[in-house]
N, C-alpha and C positions, 0 to 999 in steps of 0.2 A: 113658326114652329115646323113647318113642310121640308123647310131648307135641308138636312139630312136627305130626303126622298131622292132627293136630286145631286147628293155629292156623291162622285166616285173617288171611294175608297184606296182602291189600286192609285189611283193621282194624287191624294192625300197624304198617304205612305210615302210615294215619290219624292214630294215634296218636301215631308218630314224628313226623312233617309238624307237628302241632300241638305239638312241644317243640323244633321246631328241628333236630331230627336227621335230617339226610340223608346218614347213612354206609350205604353199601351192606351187605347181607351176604356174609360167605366162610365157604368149611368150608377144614377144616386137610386136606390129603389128603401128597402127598411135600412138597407145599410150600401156601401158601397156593392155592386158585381161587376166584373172586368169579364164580358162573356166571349165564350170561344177560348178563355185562357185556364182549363185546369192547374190547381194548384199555383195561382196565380203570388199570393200574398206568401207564401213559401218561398217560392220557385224565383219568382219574377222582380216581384216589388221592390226587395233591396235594389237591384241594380237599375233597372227601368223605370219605373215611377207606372203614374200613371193620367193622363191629362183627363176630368169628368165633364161630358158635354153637359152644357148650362142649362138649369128650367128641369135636367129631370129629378123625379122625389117617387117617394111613395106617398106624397098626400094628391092623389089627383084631382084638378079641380075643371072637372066636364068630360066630354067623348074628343073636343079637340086633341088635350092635351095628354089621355089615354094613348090616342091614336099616336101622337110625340113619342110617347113611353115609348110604343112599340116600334117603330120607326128608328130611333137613336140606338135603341139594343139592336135592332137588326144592324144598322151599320156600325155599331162596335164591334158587334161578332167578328161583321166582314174584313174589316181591317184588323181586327187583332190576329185573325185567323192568317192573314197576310204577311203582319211581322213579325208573327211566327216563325212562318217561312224564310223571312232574312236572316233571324235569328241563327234559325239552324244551318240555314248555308252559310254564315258567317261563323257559326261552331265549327263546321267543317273545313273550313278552308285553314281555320286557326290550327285546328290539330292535326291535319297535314303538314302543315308550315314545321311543325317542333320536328 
């Protein structure tokens, strides 16, 4: 459950970016949250999707797996916060282009 602590996010995106995949990530908490993406399920969802790291919920069962929760949202943030970033430079380059 630590494995999150140790993945870079920025190399993740990389890597996704180069297969095509631009689905954000979400943890599972009372419901789906996709963080770091305001107005995510409006805005986003139709076209990007969304891929939810595995194991998280809101029924937690101990401090390990607390400690997961918070760990996997912090690197959802990180990287959503990131293809963010592509996104909008990809906005921009598009409506330069017309």
């Amino acid at each position: 459950m630590t494995e999150y602590k140790q993945v870079d996010p920025e190399l993740e995106l990389k890597i996704a970016l180069e297969e095509g995949d631009l689905r954000f990530v979400g943890v599972m908490g009372v419901g789906l949250m996709v963080p770091g993406v305001e107005g995510y399920k409006q805005k986003y969802r139709p076209k990007y999707g969304v891929k939810i790291i595995p194991l998280t919920s809101d029924a937690i069962e101990g401090e390990t797996h607390l400690e997961f929760q918070r760990v996997a949202k912090d690197y959802a943030e990180r990287y959503n916060r990131l293809l963010l970033k592509e996104i909008d430079k990809t906005a921009d380059r598009s409506s330069k282009a017309k």
